[in-house]
C-alpha positions as CSV (number, residue, x, y, z in Angstrom):
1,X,1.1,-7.1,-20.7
2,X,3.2,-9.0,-23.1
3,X,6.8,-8.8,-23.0
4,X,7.2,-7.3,-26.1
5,X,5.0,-4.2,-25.3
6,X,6.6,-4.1,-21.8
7,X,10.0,-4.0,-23.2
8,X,8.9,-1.2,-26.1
9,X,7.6,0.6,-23.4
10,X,10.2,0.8,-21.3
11,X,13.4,0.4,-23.4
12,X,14.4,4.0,-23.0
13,X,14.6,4.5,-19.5
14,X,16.7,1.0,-19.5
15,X,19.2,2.8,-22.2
16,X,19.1,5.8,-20.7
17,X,19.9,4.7,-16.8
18,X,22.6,2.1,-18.3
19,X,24.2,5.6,-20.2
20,X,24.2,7.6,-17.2
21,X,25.8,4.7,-15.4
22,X,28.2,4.5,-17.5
23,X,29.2,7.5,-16.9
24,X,29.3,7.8,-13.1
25,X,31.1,5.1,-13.5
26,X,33.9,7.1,-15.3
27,X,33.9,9.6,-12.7
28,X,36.6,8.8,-10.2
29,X,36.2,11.4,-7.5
30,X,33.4,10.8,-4.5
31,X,31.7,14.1,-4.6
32,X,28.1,13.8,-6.8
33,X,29.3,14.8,-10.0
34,X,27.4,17.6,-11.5
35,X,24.9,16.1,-13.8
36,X,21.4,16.8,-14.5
37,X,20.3,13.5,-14.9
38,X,21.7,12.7,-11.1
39,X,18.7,15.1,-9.3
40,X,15.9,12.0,-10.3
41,X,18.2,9.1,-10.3
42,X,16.7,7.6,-6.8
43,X,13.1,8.2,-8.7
44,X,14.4,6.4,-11.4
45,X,16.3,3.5,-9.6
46,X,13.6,2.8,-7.6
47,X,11.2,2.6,-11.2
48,X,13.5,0.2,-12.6
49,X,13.5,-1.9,-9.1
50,X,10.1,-2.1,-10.0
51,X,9.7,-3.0,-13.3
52,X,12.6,-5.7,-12.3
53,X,9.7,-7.5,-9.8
54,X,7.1,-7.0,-12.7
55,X,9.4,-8.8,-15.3
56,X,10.1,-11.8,-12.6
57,X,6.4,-12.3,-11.4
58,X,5.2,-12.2,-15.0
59,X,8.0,-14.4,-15.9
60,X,9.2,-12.7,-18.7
61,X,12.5,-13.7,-20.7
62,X,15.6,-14.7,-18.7
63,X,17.5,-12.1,-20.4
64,X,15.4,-9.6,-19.6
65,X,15.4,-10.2,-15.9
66,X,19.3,-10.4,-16.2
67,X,19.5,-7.0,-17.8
68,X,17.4,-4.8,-14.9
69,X,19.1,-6.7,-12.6
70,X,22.4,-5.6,-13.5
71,X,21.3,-2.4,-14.1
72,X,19.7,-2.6,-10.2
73,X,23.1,-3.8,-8.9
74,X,25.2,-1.0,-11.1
75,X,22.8,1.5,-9.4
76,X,23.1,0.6,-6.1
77,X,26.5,0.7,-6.2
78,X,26.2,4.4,-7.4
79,X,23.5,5.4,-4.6
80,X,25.8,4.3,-1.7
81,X,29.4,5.4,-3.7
82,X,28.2,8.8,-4.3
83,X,25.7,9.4,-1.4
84,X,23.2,9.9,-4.1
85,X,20.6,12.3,-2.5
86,X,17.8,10.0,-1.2
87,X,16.7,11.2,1.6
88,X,15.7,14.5,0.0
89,X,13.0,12.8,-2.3
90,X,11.7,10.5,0.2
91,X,11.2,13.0,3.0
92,X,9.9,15.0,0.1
93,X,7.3,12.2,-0.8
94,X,6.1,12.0,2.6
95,X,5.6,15.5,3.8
96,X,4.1,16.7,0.6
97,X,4.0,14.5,-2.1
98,X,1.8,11.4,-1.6
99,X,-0.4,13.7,0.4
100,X,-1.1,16.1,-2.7
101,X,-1.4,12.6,-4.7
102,X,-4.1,11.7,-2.3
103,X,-5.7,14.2,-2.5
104,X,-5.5,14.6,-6.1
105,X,-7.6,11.5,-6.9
106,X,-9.5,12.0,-4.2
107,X,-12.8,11.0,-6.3
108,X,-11.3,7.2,-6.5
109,X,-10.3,7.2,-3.0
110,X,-13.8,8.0,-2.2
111,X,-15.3,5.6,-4.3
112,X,-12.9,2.9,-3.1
113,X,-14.0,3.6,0.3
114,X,-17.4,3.6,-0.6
115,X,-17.5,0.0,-1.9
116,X,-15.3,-1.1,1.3
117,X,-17.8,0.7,3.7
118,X,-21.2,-0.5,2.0
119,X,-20.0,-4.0,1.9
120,X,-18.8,-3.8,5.8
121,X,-22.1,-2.6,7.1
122,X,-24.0,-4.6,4.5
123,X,-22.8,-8.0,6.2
124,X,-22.4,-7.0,9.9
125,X,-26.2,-6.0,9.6
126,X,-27.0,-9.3,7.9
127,X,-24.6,-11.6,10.1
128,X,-26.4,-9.1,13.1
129,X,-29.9,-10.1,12.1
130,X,-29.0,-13.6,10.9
131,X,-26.1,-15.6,12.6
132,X,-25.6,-18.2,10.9
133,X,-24.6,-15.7,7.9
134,X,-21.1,-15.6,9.2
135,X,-20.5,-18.9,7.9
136,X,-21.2,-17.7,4.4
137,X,-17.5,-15.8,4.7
138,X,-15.9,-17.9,7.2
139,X,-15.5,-21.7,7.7
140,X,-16.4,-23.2,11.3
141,X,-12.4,-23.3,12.0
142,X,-12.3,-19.3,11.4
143,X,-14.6,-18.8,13.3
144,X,-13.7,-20.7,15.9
145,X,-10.2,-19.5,15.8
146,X,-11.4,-15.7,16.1
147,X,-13.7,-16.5,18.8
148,X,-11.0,-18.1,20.9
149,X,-8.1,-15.5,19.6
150,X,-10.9,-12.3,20.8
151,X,-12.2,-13.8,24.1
152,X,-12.1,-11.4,26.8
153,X,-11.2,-14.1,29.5
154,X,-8.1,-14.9,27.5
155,X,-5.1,-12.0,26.6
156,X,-3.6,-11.8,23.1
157,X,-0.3,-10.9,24.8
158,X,-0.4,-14.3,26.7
159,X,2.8,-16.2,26.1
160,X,4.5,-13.7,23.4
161,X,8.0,-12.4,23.7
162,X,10.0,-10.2,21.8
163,X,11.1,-12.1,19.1
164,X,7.3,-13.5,18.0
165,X,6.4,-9.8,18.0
166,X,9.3,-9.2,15.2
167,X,8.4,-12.2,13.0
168,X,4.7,-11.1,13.4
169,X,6.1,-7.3,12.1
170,X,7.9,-9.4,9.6
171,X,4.4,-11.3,8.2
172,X,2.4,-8.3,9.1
173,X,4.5,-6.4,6.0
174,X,4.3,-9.4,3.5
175,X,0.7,-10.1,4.3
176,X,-0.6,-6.2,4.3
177,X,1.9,-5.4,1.4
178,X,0.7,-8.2,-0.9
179,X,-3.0,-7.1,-0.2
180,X,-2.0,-3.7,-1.9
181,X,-0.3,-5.2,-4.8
182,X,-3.3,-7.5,-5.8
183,X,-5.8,-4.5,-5.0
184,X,-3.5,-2.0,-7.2
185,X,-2.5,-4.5,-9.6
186,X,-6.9,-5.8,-9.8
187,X,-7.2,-2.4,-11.7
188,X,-5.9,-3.6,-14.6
189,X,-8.7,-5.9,-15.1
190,X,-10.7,-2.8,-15.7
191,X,-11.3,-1.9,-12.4
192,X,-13.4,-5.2,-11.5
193,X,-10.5,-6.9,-9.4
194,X,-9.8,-3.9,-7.4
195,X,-13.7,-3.8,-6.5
196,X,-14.0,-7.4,-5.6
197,X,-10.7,-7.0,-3.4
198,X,-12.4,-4.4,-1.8
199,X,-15.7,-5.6,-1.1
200,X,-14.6,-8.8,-0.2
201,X,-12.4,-7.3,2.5
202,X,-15.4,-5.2,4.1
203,X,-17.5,-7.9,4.1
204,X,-14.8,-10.0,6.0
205,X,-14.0,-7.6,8.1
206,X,-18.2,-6.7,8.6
207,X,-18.3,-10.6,9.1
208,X,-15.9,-11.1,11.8
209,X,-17.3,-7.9,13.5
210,X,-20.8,-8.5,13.7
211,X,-19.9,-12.1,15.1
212,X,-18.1,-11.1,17.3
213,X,-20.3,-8.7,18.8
214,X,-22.8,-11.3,18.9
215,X,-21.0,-13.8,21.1
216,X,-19.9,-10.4,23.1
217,X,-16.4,-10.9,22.6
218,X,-16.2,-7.4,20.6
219,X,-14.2,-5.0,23.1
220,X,-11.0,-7.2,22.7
221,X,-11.2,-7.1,19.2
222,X,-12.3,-3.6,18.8
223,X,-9.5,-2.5,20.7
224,X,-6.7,-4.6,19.0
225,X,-7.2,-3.1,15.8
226,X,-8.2,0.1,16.1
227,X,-4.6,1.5,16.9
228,X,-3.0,0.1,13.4
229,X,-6.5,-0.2,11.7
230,X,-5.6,3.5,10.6
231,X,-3.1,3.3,8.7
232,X,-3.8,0.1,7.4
233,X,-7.2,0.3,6.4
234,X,-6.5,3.8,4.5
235,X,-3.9,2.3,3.0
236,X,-6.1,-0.6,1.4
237,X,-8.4,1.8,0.6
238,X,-6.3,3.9,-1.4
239,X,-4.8,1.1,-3.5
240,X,-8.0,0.4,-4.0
241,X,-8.8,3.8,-5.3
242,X,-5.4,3.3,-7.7
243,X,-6.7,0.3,-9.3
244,X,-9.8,2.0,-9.8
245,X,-7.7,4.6,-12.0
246,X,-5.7,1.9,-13.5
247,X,-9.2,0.5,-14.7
248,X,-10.7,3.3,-15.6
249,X,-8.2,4.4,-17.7
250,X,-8.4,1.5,-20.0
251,X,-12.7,1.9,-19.6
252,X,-12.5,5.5,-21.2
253,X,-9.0,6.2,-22.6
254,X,-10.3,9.2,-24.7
255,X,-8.2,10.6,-27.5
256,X,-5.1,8.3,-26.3
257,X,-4.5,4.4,-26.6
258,X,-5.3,2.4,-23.7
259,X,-1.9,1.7,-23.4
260,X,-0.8,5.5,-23.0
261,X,-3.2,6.2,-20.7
262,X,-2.7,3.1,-18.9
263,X,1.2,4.2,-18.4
264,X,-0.4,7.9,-17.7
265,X,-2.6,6.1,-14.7
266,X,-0.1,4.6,-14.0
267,X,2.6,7.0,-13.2
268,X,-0.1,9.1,-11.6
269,X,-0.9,6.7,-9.3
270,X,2.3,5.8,-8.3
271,X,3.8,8.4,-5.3
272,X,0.3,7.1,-3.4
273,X,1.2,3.8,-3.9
274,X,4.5,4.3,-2.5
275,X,2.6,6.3,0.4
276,X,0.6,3.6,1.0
277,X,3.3,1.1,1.2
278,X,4.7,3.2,4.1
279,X,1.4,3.7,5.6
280,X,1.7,-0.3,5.8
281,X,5.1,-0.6,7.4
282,X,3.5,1.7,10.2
283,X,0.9,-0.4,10.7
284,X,2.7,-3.5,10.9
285,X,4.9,-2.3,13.9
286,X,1.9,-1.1,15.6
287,X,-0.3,-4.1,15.0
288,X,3.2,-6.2,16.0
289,X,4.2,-4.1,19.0
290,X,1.3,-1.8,20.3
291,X,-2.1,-3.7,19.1
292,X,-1.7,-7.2,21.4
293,X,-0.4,-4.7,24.7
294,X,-2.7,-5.7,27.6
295,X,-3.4,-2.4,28.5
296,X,-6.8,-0.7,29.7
297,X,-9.4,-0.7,26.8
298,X,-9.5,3.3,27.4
299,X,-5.9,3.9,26.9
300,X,-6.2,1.4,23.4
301,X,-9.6,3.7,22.3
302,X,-7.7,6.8,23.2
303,X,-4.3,6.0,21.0
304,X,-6.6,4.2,18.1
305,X,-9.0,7.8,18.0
306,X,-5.8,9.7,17.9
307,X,-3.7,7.6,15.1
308,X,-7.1,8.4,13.0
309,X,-7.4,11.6,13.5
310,X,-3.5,12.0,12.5
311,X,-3.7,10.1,9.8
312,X,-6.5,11.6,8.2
313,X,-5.2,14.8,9.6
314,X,-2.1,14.0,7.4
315,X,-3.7,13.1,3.6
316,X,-5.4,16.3,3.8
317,X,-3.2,19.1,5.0
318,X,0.1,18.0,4.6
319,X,2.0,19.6,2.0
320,X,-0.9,22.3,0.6
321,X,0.7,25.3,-0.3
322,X,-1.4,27.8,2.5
323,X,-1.6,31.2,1.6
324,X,-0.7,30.3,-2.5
325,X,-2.8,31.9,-5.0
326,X,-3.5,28.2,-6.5
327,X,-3.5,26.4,-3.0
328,X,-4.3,22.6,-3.6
């Protein structure tokens, strides 16, 4: 998106948050003044936070990037002056929102995970029937690294302390997160990046599975990831299922231009991208703190069956409305 169009599309909420600043501003008492506009701002902040990140990866205009950014460091000053009520929407977003949001495009999620699934099985049976396939996905250095990492006469927890399992936490959140953000963010090539993104990540992971089972160094492997494989692999999944909005909407737009139903995907998609980035944090202190514990492979299985079966658990009952007349 050009910056032109980004800044016509957004130029109101900019005014608008920089009005309502100026008015807390004015206020000089340190009680949440009673204005309407003050029930969304955290939803609103956290908008402009991210169009801010937009404008500096796309590198749009100097100027630009100077105004959200004041307009970010104003706010902030507001959220933690006033005791802005965050915690309200966030525990709002978690208990019910993101879960209805799931749910609601629940056709994309499926079709997300469809593509992930076919490509997994797809290349573990080929790299299962024909070895040497592995190389087609991995170089001889991958592979060799994963067979030494996984082998069962070796422990993943050997000679790792404390403070390597908080810089792993630390690359576990930019590696997982920035996964998401090119899988959401491949919808806008019409859907096509967010597929690729997705098959190319079951076939790696079918890849590294099926090879590993072949040089039976499989249970070590199986039970490092199955503990923060939950969250982390339904989170990829459903930003893949938000890029697949994202391109859909600008594949059949209907009466609307494919910018406006772009933004419409767009905002849609959002509160389950803003699950899913949570679903990631999760799985980052698992994978840093739980998944390399030497511990017996029953106790791993049993933890790993049971973060499943709450996280699915989760997407599809939190927040329904039971006994409702129009239950979701």
């Amino acid at each position: 998106m050009k910056q032109r169009q980004f800044e016509a599309l957004n130029a109101s909420q900019w005014q608008d948050m920089e009005t309502l600043l100026d008015q807390l501003e004015a206020v000089r008492q340190q009680a949440v003044p009673d204005h309407p506009a003050v029930r969304d701002f955290p939803q609103r902040y956290r908008r402009i936070c991210h169009q801010h990140a937009l404008a500096i990866e796309r590198g749009y205009s100097l100027a630009l990037v100077d105004r959200l950014n004041s307009i970010i460091l104003r706010g902030r000053r507001q959220l933690y002056r006033f005791r802005l009520p965050v915690a309200g929407p966030l525990r709002e977003l978690l208990l019910a929102g993101f879960p209805r949001a799931v749910r609601e495009q629940g056709a994309w999620n499926l079709a997300s995970a469809g593509v992930f699934l076919f490509s997994l099985v797809l290349v573990w049976a080929l790299v299962s029937w024909r070895p040497e396939m592995v190389y087609a996905l991995l170089d001889e250095q991958s592979v060799s690294t994963m067979e030494s990492m996984y082998d069962p006469a070796s422990s993943l927890a050997e000679d790792r302390d404390g403070s390597d399992d908080v810089t792993m936490f630390g690359y576990y959140i930019y590696n997982n997160i920035g996964i998401a953000f090119r899988t959401f963010a491949g919808g806008l090539f019409f859907g096509i990046g967010a597929l690729f993104i997705m098959f190319f990540n079951g076939g790696y992971f079918g890849a590294v599975a099926g090879h590993l089972v072949n040089v039976q160094h499989h249970e070590p492997f199986f039970t490092f990831v199955i503990a923060h494989g939950a969250p982390e692999l339904t989170a990829i999944v459903l930003a893949g299922g938000c890029g697949l909005r994202l391109g859909w909407s600008l594949i059949a737009p209907g009466p609307r231009t494919r910018l406006a139903a772009l933004k419409d995907a767009a905002n849609q998609a959002m509160p389950v991208m803003y699950g899913v980035f949570f679903l990631l944090l999760a799985a980052a202190f698992i994978e840093a703190f739980w998944s390399p514990r030497d511990l017996p492979a029953a106790v791993k299985y049993s933890v790993g069956g049971t973060l499943w079966v709450g996280v699915l658990a989760y997407l599809l009952l939190a927040g329904r409305r039971w006994g409702a007349r129009h239950a979701d």
